[in-house]
Backbone bond lengths (Angstrom), bond angles and torsions (degrees), N, CA, C in turn:
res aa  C-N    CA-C-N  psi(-1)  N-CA   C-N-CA  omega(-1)  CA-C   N-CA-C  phi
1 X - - - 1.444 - - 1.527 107.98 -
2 X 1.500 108.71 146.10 1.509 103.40 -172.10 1.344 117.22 -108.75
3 X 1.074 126.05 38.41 1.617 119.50 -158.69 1.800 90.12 -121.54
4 X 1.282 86.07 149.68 1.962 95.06 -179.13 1.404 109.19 -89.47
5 X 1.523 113.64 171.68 1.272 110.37 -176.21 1.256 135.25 -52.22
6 X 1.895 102.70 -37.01 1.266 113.70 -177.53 1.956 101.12 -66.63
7 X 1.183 122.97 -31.10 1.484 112.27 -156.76 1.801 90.58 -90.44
8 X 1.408 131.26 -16.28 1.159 134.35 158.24 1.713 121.04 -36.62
9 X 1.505 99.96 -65.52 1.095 124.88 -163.52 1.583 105.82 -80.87
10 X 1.578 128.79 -27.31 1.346 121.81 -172.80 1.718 82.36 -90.36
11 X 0.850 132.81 -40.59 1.929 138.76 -163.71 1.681 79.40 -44.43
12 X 1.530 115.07 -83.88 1.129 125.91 166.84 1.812 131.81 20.53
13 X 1.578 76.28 -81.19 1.673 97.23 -158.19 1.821 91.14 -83.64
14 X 1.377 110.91 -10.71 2.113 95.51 -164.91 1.928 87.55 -95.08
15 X 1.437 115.24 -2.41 1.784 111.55 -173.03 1.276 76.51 -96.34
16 X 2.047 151.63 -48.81 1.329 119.77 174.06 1.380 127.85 -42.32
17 X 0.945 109.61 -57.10 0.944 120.01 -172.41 1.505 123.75 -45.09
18 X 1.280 114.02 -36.98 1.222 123.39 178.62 1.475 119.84 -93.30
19 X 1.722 104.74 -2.04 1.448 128.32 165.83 1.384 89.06 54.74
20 X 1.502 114.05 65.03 1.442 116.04 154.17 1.707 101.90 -105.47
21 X 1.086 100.14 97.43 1.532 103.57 -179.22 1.470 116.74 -85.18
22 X 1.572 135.17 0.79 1.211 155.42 156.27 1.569 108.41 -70.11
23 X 1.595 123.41 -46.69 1.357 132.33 175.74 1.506 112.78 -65.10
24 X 1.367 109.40 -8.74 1.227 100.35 -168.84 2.077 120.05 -79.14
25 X 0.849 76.96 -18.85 1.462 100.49 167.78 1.663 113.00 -49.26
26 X 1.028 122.72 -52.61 1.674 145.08 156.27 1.266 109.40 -17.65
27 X 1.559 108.99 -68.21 1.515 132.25 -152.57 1.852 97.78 -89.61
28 X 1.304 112.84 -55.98 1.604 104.74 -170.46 1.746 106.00 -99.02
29 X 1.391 101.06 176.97 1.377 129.65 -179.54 1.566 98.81 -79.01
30 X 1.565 121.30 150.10 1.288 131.26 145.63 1.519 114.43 -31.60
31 X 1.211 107.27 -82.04 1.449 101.17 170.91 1.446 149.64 -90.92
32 X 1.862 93.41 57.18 1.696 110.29 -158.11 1.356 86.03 -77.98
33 X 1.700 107.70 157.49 1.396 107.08 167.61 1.699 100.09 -133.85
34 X 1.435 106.42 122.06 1.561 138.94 176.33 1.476 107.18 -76.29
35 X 1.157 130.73 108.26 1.728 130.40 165.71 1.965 102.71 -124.72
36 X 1.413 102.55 142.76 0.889 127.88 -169.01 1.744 90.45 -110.13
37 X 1.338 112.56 83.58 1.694 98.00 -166.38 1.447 111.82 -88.56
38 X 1.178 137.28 57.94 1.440 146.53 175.80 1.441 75.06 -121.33
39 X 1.199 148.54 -56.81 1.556 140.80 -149.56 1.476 98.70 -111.33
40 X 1.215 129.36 16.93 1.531 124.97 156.72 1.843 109.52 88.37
41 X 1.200 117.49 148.02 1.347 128.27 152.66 1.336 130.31 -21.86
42 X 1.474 98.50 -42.89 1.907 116.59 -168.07 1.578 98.24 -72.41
43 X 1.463 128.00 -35.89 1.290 133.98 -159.77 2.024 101.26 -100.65
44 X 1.148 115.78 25.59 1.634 117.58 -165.67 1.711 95.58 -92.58
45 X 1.471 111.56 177.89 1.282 115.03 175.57 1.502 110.64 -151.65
46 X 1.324 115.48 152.86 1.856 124.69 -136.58 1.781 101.08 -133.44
47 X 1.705 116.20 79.36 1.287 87.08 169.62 1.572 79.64 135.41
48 X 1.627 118.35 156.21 1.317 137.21 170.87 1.501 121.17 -51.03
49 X 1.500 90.51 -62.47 1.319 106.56 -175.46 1.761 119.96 -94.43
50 X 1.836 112.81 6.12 1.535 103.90 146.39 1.530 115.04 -92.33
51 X 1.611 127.53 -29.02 1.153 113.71 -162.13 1.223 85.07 -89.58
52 X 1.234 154.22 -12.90 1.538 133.98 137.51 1.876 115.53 4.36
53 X 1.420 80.97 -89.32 1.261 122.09 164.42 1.711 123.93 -14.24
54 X 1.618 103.01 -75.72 0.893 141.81 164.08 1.955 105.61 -32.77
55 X 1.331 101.22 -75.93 1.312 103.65 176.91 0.967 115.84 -48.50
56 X 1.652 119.37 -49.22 1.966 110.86 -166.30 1.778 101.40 -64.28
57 X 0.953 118.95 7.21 1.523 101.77 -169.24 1.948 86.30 -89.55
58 X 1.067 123.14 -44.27 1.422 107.69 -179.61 1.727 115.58 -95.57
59 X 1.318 115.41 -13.67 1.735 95.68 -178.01 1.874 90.05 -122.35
60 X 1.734 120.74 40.06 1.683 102.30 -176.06 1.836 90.15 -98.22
61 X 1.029 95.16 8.68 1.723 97.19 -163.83 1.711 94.80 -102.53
62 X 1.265 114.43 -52.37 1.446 105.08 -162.01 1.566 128.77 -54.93
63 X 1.121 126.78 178.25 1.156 133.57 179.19 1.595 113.86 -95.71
64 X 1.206 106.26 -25.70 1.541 115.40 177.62 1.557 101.00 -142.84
65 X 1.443 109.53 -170.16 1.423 129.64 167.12 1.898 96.68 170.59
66 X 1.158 81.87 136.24 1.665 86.09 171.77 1.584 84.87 -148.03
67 X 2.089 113.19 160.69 1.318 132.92 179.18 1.979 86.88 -121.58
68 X 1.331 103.83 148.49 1.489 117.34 -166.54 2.157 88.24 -146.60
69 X 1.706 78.14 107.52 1.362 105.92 178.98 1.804 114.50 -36.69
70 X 0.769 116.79 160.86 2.040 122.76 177.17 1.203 96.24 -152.04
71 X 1.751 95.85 -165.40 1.612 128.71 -166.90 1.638 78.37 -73.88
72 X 1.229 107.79 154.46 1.293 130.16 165.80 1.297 126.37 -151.50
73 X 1.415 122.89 105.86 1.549 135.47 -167.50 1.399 119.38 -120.82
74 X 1.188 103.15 129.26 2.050 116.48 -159.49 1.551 97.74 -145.24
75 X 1.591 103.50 117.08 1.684 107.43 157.26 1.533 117.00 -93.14
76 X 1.251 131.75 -168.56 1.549 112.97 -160.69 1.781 85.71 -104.72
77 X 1.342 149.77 23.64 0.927 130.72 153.32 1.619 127.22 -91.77
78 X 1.209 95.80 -5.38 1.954 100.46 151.49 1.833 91.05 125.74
79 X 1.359 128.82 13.62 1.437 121.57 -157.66 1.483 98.06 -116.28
80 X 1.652 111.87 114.56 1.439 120.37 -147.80 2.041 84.26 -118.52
81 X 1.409 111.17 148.38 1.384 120.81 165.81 1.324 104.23 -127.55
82 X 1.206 123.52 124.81 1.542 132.33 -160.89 1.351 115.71 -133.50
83 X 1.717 124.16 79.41 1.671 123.19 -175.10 1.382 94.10 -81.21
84 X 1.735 121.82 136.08 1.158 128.08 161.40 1.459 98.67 -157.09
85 X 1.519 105.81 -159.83 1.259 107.13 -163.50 1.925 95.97 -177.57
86 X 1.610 78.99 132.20 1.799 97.88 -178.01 1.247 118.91 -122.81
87 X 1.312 106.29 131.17 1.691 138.22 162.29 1.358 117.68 -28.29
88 X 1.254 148.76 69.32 1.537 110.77 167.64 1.605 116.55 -97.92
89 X 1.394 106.79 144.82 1.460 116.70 172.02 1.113 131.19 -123.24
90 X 1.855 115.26 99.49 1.197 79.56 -167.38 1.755 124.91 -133.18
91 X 1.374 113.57 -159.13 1.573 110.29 -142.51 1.383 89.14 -58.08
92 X 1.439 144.86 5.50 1.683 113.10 -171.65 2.159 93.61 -118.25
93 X 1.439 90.40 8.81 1.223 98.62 163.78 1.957 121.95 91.04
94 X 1.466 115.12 4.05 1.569 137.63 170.21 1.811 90.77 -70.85
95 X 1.510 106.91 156.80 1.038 116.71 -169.90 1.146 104.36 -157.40
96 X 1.518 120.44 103.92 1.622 115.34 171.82 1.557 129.58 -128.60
97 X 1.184 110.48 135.42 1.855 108.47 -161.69 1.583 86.07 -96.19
98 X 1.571 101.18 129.98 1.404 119.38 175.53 1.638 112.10 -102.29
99 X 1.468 119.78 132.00 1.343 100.68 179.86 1.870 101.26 -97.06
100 X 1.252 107.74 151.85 1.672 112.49 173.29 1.192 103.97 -121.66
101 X 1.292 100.94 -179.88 1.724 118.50 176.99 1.558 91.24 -158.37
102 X 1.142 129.23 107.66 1.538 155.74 163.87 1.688 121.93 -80.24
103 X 1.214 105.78 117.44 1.771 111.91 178.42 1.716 87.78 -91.25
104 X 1.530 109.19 171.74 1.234 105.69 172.36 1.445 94.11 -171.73
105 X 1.509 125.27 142.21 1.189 144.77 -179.23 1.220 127.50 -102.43
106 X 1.247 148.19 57.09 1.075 149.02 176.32 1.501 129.41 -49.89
107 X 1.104 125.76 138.69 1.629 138.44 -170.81 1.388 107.97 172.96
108 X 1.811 100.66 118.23 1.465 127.33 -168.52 1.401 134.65 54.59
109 X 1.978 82.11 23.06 1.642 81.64 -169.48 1.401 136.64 113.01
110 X 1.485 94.37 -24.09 1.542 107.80 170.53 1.338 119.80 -153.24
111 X 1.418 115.51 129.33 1.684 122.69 -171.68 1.210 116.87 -22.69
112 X 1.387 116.45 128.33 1.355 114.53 162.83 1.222 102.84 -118.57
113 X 1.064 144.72 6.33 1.774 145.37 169.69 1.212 117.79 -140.12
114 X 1.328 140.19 141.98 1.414 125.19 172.37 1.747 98.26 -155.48
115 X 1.178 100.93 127.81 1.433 97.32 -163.51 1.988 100.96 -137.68
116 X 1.684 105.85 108.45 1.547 93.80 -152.56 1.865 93.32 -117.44
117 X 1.724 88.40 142.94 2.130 89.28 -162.91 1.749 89.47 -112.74
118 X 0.988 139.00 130.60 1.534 163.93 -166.15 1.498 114.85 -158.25
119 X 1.432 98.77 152.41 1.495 106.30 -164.98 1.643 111.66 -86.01
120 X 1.384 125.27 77.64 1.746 127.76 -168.64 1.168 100.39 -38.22
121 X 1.355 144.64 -22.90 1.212 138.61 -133.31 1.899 97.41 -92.15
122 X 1.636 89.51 -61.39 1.592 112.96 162.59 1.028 130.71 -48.72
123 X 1.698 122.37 4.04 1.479 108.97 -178.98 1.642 84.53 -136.69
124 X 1.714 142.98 0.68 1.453 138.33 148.07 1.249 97.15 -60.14
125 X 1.398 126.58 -56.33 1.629 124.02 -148.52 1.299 111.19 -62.44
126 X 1.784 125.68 -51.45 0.426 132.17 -174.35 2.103 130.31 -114.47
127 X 0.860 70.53 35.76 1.955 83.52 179.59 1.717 93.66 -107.94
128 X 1.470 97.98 168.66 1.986 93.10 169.12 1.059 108.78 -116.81
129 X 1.274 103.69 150.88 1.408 145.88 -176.93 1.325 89.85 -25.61
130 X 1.611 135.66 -80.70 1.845 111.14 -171.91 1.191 124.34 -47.98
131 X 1.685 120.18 -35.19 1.200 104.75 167.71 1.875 144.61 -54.87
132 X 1.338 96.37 -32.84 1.421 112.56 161.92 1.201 113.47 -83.36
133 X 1.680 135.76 -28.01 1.376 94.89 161.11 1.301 125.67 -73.40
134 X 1.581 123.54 -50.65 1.436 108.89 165.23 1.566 120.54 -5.38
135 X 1.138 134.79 -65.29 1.298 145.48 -155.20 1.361 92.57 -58.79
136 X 1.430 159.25 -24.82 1.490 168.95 75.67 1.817 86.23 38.68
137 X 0.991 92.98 -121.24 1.651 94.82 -176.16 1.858 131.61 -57.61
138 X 1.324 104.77 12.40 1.347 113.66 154.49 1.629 122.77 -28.76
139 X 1.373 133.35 163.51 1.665 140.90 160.28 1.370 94.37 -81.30
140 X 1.632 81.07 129.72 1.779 88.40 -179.00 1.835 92.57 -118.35
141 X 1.407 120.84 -7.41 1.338 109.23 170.33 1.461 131.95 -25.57
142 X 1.522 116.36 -26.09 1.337 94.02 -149.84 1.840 82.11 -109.61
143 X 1.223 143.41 25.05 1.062 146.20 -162.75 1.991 97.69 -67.23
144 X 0.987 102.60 123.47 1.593 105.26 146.91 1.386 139.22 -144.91
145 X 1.868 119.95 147.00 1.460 111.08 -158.46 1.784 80.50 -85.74
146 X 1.753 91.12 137.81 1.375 109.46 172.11 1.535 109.34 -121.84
147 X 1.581 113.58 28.74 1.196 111.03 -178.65 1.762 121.70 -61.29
148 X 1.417 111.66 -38.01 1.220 103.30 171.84 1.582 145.63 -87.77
149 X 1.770 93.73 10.45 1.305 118.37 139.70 1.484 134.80 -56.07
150 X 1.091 104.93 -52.58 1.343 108.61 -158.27 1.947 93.05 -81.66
């Protein structure tokens, strides 16, 4: 595949955005590994169709989600730094813009690592109460220890 990291990584983030979680397949590797590292390595997910997965447990509920482009920095060995910041909206109608800072791994074109650091604190405080409990009985299938990744 011929596309560089940077066109990897924006391909990426505009199929989140649109929560085509079927497209995602496009953008990453078989064996990409997704960590949410505020919640550790142990809680990461391995593969198209777990970090699928993975995601609906926090945006299958909302009413919206949008990704809001950033600085974006890529050397030609595939190692992408990605500041942006996401929308959530959700169904009981709270709305909070999260800022991130995204690592990203590139190879052949499509992610093979993605490792995203956000403030957990900012999305307990302010999300509602059903939404965090849900997260209790969430799919935990797609869980994988990515400790010897990181």
């Amino acid at each position: 595949m011929t596309r560089t990291p940077e066109e990897a990584v924006r391909g990426l983030w505009r199929t989140l955005s649109a929560r085509d979680y079927d497209g995602l397949a496009e953008w990453v590797t078989e064996d990409c590994v997704y960590m949410d590292m505020p919640l550790g390595p142990t809680l990461s997910a391995r593969g198209p169709d777990d970090i699928a997965k993975r995601l609906k447990v926090g945006w299958g509920e909302l009413a919206a989600y949008e990704n809001h482009d950033g600085l974006l920095v890529a050397d030609a060995a595939g190692n992408v730094m990605y500041e942006h910041s996401e929308t959530w909206t959700f169904a009981t109608g709270e709305v909070l813009t999260l800022p991130f800072a995204t690592v990203h791994r590139v190879r052949d074109g499509r992610v093979c690592l993605w490792k995203d650091y956000w403030d957990y604190a900012a999305i307990m405080n302010h999300a509602p109460a059903s939404w965090v409990e849900s997260l209790a009985s969430a799919d935990t299938s797609w869980v994988y220890d990515a400790s010897a990744v990181v």
